[in-house]
C-alpha positions in Angstrom: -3.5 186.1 108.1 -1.1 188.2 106.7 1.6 187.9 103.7 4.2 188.1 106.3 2.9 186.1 109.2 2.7 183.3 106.9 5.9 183.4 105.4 7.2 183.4 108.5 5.5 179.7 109.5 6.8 178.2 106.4 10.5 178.8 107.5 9.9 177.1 111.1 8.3 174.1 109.6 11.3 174.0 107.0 13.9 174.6 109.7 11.9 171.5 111.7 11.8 169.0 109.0 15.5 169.8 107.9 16.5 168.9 111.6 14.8 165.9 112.1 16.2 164.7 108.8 19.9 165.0 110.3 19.1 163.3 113.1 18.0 160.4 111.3 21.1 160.4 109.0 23.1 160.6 112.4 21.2 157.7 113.7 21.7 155.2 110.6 25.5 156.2 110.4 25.8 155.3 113.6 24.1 151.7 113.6 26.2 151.1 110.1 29.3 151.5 111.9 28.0 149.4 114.9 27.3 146.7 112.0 31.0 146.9 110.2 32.2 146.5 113.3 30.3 143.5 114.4 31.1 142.1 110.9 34.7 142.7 111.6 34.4 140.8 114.8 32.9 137.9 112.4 32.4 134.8 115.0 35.6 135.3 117.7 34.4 134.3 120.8 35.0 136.9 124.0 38.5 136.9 125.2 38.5 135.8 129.4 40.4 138.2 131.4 42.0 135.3 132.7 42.3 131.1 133.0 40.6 129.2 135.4 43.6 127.3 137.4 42.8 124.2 138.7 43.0 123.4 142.6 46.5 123.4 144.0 48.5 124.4 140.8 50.5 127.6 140.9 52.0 129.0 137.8 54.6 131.8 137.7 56.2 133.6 135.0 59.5 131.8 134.1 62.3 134.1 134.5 60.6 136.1 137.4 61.9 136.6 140.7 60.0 133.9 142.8 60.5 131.5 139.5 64.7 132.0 140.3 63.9 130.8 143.8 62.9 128.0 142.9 65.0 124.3 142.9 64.1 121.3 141.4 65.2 117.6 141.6 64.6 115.1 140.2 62.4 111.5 142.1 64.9 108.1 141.5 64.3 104.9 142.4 66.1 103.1 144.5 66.6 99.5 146.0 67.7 99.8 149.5 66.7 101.5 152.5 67.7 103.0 155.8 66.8 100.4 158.6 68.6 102.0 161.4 70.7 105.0 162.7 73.6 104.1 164.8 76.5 106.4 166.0 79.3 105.8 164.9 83.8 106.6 165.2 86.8 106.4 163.2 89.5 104.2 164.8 92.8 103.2 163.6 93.1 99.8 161.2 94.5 97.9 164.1 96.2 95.4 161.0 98.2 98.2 159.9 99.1 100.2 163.1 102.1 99.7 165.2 102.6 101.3 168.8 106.3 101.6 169.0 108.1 100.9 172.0 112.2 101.2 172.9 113.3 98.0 172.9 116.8 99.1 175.2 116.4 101.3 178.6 117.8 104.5 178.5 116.9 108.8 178.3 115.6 110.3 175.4 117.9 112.8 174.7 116.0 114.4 171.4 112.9 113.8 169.3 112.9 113.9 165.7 108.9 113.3 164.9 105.7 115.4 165.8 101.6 113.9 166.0 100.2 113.9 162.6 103.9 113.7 160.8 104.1 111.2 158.1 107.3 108.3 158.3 108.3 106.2 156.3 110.0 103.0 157.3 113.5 103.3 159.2 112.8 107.2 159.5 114.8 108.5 163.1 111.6 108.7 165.9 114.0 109.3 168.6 117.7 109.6 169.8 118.2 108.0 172.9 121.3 107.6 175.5 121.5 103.9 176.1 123.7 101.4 177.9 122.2 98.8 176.7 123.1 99.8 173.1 126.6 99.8 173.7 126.2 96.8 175.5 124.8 94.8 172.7 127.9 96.5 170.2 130.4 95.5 172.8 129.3 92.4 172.9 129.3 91.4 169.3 132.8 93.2 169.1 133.8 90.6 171.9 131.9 88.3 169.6 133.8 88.7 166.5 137.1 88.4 168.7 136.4 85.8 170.6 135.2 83.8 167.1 138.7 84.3 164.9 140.7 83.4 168.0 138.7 79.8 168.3 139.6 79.7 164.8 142.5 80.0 164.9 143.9 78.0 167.6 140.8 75.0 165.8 143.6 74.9 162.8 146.7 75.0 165.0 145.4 71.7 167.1 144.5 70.6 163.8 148.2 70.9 162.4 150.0 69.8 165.4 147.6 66.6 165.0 148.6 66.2 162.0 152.0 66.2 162.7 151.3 63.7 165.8 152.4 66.5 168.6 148.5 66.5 170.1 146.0 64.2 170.5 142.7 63.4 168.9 141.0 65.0 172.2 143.2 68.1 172.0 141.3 68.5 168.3 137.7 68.2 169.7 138.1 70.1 172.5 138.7 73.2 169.6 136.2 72.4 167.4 134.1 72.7 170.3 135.4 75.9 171.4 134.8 77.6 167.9 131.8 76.1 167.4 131.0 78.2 171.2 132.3 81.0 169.8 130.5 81.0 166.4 127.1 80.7 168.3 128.2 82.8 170.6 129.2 85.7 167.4 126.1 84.5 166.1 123.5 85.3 168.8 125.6 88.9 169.6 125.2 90.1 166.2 121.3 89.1 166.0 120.7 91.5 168.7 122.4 94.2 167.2 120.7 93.9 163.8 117.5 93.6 166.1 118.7 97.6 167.1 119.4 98.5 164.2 123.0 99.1 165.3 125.6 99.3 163.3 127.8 96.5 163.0 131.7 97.3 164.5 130.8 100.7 166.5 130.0 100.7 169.6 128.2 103.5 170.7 126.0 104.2 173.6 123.3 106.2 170.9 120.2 104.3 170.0 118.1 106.0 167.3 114.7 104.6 167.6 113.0 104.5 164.1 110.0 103.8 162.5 109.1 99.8 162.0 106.5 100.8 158.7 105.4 103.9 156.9 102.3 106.0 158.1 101.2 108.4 160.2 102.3 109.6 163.8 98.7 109.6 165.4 100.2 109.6 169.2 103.0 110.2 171.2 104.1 109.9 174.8 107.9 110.7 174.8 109.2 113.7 175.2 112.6 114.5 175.7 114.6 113.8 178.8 112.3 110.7 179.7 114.0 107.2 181.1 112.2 104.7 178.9 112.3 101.0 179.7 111.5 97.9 177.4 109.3 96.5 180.1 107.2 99.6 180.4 104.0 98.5 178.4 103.1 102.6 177.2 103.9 103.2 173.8 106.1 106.1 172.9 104.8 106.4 169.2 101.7 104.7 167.7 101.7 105.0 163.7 99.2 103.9 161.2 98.7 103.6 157.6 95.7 106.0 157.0 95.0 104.6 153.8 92.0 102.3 155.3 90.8 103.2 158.4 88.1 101.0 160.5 84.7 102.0 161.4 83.5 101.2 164.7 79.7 101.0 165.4 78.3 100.7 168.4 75.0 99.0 167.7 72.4 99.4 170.8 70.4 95.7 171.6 67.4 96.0 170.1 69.0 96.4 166.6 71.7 93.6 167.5 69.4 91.8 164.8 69.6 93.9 162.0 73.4 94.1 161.8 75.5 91.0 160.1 79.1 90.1 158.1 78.2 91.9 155.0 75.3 94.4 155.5 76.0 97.3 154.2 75.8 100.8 155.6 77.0 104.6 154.4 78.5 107.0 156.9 78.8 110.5 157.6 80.8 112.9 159.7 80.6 116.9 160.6 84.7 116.4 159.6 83.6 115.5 156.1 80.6 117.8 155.3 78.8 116.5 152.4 80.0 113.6 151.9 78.9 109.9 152.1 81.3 106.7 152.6 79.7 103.4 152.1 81.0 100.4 153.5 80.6 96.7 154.7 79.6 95.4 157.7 83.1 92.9 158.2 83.0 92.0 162.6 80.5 91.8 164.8 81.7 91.0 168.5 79.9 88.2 170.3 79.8 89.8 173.9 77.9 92.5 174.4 79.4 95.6 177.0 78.5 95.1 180.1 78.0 99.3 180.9 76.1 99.9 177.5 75.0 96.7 176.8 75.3 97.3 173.4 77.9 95.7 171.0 80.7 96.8 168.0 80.5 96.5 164.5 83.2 97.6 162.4 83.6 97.9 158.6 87.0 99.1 156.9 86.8 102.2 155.2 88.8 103.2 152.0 90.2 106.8 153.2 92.3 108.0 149.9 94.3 111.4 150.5 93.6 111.4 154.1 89.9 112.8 154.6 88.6 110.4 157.6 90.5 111.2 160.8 91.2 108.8 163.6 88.2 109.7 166.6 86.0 111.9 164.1 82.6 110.8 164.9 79.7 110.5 162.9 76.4 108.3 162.3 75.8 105.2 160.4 73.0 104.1 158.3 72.4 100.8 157.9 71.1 99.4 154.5 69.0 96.6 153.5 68.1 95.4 149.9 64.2 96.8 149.0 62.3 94.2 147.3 59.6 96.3 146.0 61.7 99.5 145.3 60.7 103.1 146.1 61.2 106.4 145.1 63.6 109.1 147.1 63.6 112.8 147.0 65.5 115.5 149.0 63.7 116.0 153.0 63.2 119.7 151.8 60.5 118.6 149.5 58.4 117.2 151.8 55.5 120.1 152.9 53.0 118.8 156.2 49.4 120.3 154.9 47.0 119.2 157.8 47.3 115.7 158.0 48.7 115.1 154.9 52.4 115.5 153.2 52.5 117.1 149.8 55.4 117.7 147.6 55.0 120.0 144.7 55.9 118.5 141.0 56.9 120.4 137.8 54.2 119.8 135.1 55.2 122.6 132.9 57.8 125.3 132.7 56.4 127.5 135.5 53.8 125.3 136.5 53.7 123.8 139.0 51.3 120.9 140.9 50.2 119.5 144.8 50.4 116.2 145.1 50.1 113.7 148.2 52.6 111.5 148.5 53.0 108.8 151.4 56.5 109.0 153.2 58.1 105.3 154.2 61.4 106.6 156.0 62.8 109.7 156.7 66.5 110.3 157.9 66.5 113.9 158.1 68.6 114.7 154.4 66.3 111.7 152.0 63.0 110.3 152.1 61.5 107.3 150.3 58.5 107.5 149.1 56.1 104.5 149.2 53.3 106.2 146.7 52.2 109.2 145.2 55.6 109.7 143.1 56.8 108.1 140.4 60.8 107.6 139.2 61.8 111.0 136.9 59.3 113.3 138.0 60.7 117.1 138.7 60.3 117.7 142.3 60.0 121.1 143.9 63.1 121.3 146.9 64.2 124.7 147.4 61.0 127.3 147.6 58.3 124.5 148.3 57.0 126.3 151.3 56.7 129.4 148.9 54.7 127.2 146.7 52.3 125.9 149.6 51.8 129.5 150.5 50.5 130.7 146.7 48.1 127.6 146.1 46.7 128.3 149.7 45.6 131.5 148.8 44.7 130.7 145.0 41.9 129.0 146.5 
């Protein structure tokens, strides 16, 4: 072998060895930084890429648009329930309502009130043309007259007997004609104070005004009408609105429940959103013979006004609750199969199932027998949403 071809050998096993050599070096720089790294990592266990959420929870981000949806309300306790729904109307307080009437015939030549005016008492209903009025002035006039000339011819007997001219009979026949007269004065001006009428003019004008204060809930004159005492139709009804009666018409198969004293809460579409409670204070005896059902009534406080006479509504009668229960809003209630579920707030956008057993529902509360306990934050508005994202969590 030659000087050259050797040589040449030597380079390629020099060039082989150097290369292998790197490669190693490559190889333990790479498993050193594999091992800082590992010791950086010291003993921190993997991170999950997310929880495990338990069966029928839903969480959401608080501040997030389907979190805003949702409203909450709080489970109270309460010591009554609803026993019965009964329909229900607004009538007048019959002790304070008056259905005004002309006590003198005549036409009514002008009106001076309209339906749902307020009066007060001796406020001008009506002007009316009336005989009878200026009958009942003439009369008294005649009265007065007829009273100061007995008198006077009572102390001119008197006089003349005193001076021996009469006799004692001539005496008592005056004092019997004044004391005619006087009754006589007496009866005239009763009737005209009974009118109203003012005393010493005669006038055939009647103005028919308004016995108490209140509120004009009907009329049936209208000018240009002949109006009689006898005639039994009203030609105003007023009535102080302050309390007003509630009349319940209460079917026979709840006759039972309803008693002086129970109490009940109504509501009409007049009033939206509000309640009026109330007691239970008549009960008839005789039942209607078309419905066969009979009337309650309880009397209603009704400050500025808001119950109106004939609004109509629904009652629900109220009975003390021994063993308590819990009420939340309808809305919470959600039907899954056979079961009824309300959602609870465990956590600031967390949220729970739970089975709860419903007792009553009247369509705005339901009490809750079990499965809900006083204070608990109950899911209302956006339970259905709720239902829907713990169906498909699972």
């Amino acid at each position: 072998m030659t000087a050259p071809t050797r040589l040449r050998r030597m380079t390629r096993s020099h060039h082989v060895v150097r290369d292998i050599l790197q490669q190693q070096r490559g190889a333990l720089v790479v498993l050193a930084l594999a091992l800082g790294c590992d010791a950086c990592r010291g003993n921190d266990a993997p991170v999950p890429s997310h929880a495990v959420i338990p069966a029928g929870e839903v969480r959401m981000t608080p501040g997030s648009p389907k979190a805003a949806s949702i409203g909450i309300d709080t489970a109270r306790a309460v010591t009554e329930r609803v026993i019965a729904t009964l329909p229900a109307q607004i009538v007048a307080d019959e002790g304070h309502t008056v259905r005004v009437t002309s006590p003198v015939a005549g036409r009514i030549i002008s009106l001076a009130v309209q339906p749902g005016d307020h009066v007060r008492a001796g406020q001008p209903l009506a002007d009316l043309r009336s005989a009878d009025a200026a009958q009942a002035a003439s009369d008294a006039a005649k009265a007065s007259t007829a009273w100061s000339t007995a008198q006077a011819s009572l102390a001119r007997s008197t006089d003349l007997f005193e001076h021996k001219v009469n006799s004692a009979r001539d005496v008592e026949q005056a004092r019997n004609d004044e004391a005619l007269a006087r009754t006589e004065l007496a009866r005239a001006r009763s009737r005209v104070n009974q009118l109203g009428l003012a005393a010493g003019a005669v006038s055939d004008t009647y103005v028919l005004r308004a016995p108490i204060a209140g509120v004009i809930i009907d009329r049936a004159a209208n000018p240009g009408a002949e109006v009689r005492p006898d005639v039994g139709q009203p030609l105003f009804t007023i009535s102080s609105l302050d309390d007003v009666w509630l009349s319940v018409s209460v079917p026979q198969r709840d006759i039972a429940l309803v008693h002086r004293g129970a109490r009940l809460r109504f509501r009409t579409e007049t009033v939206p959103g509000h309640e009026f409670d109330g007691r239970v204070s008549f009960v008839s005896d005789a039942l209607d013979p078309v419905s066969h059902s009979v009337t309650a009534r309880a009397v209603l406080a009704n400050p500025g006004g808001q119950l109106r006479v004939q609004a109509a509504g629904e009652v629900q009668l109220l009975v003390s609750e021994s063993g308590g229960g819990i009420v939340i809003p309808t809305r919470a209630l959600v039907t899954r199969g056979s079961d009824t579920v309300v959602f609870i707030e465990i956590a600031p956008g967390r949220f729970t199932r739970r089975v709860v057993v419903v007792r009553d529902d009247d369509g705005t509360l339901a009490t809750i027998a079990s499965g809900l306990s006083a204070g608990e934050r109950v899911v209302t508005t956006g339970s259905l949403l709720l239902a829907g994202e713990a169906d498909r969590a699972q």
